[in-house]
N, C-alpha and C positions, 0 to 999 in steps of 0.2 A: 234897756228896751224890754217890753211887755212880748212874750211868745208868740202870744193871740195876735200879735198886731204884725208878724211875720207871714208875707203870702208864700201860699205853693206853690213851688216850683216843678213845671209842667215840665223839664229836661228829668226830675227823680220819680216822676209818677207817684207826685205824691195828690194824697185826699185826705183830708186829717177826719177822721170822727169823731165828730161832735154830741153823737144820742148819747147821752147818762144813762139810759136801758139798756142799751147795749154795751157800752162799756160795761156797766155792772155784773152783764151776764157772763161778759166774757173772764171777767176774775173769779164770780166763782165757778168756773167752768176749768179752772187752772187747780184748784184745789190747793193753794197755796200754803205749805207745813212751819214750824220755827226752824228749823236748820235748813231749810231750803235755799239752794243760788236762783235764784231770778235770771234770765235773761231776755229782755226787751228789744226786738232788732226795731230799728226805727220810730224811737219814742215822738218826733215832732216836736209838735206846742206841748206834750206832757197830758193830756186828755186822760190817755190810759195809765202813765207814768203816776198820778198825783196817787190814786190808788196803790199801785205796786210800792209806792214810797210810805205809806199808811199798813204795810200789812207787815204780818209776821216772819216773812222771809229776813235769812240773815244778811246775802249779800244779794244785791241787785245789780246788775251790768245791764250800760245802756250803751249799744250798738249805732251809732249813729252817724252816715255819711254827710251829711248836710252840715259845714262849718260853724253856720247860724246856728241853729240847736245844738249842736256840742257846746258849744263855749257853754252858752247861757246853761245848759244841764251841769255844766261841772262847775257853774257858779253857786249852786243850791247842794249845797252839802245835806250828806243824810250817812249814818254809819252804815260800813259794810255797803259803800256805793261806789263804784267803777264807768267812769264813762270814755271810751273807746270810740274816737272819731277814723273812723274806715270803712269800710266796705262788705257788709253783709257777705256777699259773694268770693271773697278773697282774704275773709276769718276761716282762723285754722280749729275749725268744728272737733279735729280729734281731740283740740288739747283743752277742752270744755270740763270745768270742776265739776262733781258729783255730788250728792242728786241735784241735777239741775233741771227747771223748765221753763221751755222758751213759750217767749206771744209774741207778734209781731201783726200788725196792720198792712202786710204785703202789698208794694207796689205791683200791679197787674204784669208789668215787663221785665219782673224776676221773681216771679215767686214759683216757677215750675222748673225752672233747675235749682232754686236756692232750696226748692224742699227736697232736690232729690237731692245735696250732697248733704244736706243736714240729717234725714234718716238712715243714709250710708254710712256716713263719716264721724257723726256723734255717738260716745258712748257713754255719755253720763247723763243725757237728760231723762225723767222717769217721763214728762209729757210736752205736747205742743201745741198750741193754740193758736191757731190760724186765721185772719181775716182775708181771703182771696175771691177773686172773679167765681162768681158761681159757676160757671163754664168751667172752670180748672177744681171745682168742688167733685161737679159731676162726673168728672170724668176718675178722678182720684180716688173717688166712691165707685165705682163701674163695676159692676160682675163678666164675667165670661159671657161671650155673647152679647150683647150690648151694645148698641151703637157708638157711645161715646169710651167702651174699654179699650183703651190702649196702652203704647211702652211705658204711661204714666201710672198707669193704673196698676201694672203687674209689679212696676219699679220698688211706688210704696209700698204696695202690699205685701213687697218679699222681707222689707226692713218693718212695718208697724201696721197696726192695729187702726185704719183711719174710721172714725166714727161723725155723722152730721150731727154741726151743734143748731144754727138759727140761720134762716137770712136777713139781708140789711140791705133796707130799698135807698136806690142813689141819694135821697132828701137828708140823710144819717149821717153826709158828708159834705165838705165843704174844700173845694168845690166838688160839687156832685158830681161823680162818674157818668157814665152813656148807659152803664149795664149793675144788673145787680151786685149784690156781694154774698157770700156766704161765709160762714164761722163753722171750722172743723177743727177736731183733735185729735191727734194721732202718739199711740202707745207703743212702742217699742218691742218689738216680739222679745224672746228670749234671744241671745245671739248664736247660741246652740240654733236657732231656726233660721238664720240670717244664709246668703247665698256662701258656697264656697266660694266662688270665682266670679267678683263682681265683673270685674270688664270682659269675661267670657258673656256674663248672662247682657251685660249694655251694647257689647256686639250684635247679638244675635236678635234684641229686640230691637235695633238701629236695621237689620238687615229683614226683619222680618215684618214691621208695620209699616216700612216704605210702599209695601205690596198686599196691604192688610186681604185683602178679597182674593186674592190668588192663594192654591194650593199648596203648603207647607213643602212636598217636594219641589216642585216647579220653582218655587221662590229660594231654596236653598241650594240649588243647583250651580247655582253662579258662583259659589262661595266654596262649596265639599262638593269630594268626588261622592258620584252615585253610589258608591258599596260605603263609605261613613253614613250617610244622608239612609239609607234604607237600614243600616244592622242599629243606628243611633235612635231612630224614629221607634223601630220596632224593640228596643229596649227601654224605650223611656214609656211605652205602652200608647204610642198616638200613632194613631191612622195615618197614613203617609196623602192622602187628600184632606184632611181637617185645613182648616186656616187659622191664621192665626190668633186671631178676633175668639177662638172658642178655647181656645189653650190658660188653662190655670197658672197662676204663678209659680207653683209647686213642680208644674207640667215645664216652665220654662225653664227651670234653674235644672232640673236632670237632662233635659235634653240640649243643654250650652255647655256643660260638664261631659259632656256624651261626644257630644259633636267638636269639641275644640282638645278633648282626654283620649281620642280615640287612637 
């Protein structure tokens, strides 16, 4: 059976893209080297795939939950190709070969925790290339202050470098989405810059954007006594009235260190 003639299954959220313009942009947007591992999470019909199999990368791995595209992907041999029928969300990111970089076509109902344990938890890709909900673009991109900055936005931010590539109106995809798309890449800080104590800092943005418009003491109240909550604030250099919508990523990670090391 022919790929293309395989429909989307609306239980995986999928949308396969069909624009050649954007496919094309998105590879070289990847920067793809000769010793490079590839990895593809949800190749599909292959759209993006025919490329990645055409390029200079040495090893390619295709990520694929969908039983339909696995088989047929590991019937199309290519050297240095690996196809892996499971579960984006439930791959063990740490043990990811080096230098790797991932692209993927993000289904909208996993792609904002699967980017936060892939920035976390990987440490060999040098980059990532993203097709996701413009909505989860904007937000991933948010500065301090911001309408749309939240635990998503300070998350990435403590693990990589997120940069906007394009967007990609629903026509680009078949079946078309309800809402736009957007294309981002995201760089990997140094790990020297990476949080000491991730689930200090996942705690504390879990405790503190439940109440994003409420006052940082007031909101941590429920959690630390008042003599942590005032010597941790005033140590990490933030007003004990800010909220948390105006606090920097840099601003979080000393004050979850602060507040959980006290």
């Amino acid at each position: 059976m022919n790929m293309n003639e395989l429909s989307a299954k609306k239980s995986l959220g999928q949308h396969f893209l069909r624009d050649e313009s954007a496919i094309r942009r998105i590879v070289d947007m990847m920067g793809i080297e000769a010793d490079d591992h590839v990895l593809e999470i949800g190749p599909g019909p292959g759209a993006l795939t025919r490329y990645l199999r055409e390029s200079v990368c040495s090893r390619l791995t295709l990520l694929e939950k969908d039983d339909r595209f696995a088989a047929l992907h590991s019937s199309c041999p290519r050297p240095g190709l690996q196809v892996i029928h499971g579960d984006a969300l439930t791959y063990p990111w740490e043990k990811l070969a080096a230098p790797c970089r991932i692209v993927g076509n993000l289904p909208y109902n996993i792609a904002s925790p699967l980017m936060w344990d892939i920035v976390s938890r990987t440490r060999g890709y040098v980059r990532a290339v993203f097709m996701i909900q413009k909505e989860v673009a904007d937000r991933i991109l948010a500065e301090p202050g911001s309408k749309t900055y939240g635990a998503l936005s300070v998350w990435i931010q403590s693990y990589a470098v997120p940069r906007k590539g394009f967007i990609v109106r629903p026509g680009a995809f078949s079946p078309p989405p309800k809402v736009d798309s957007a294309v981002i890449t995201l760089a990997p800080l140094p790990r020297t810059d990476f949080p000491r104590d991730a689930a200090a800092l996942a705690t504390l943005l879990k405790i503190c954007f439940q109440q994003r418009r409420k006052q940082l003491q007031r909101i941590l109240r429920s959690h630390f006594s008042e003599e942590n909550i005032l010597a941790s604030l005033e140590e990490s250099g933030i007003a004990p009235a800010r909220r948390p919508e105006t606090l920097t990523p840099e601003e979080f990670q000393k004050l979850a260190l602060r507040l959980f090391y006290a």
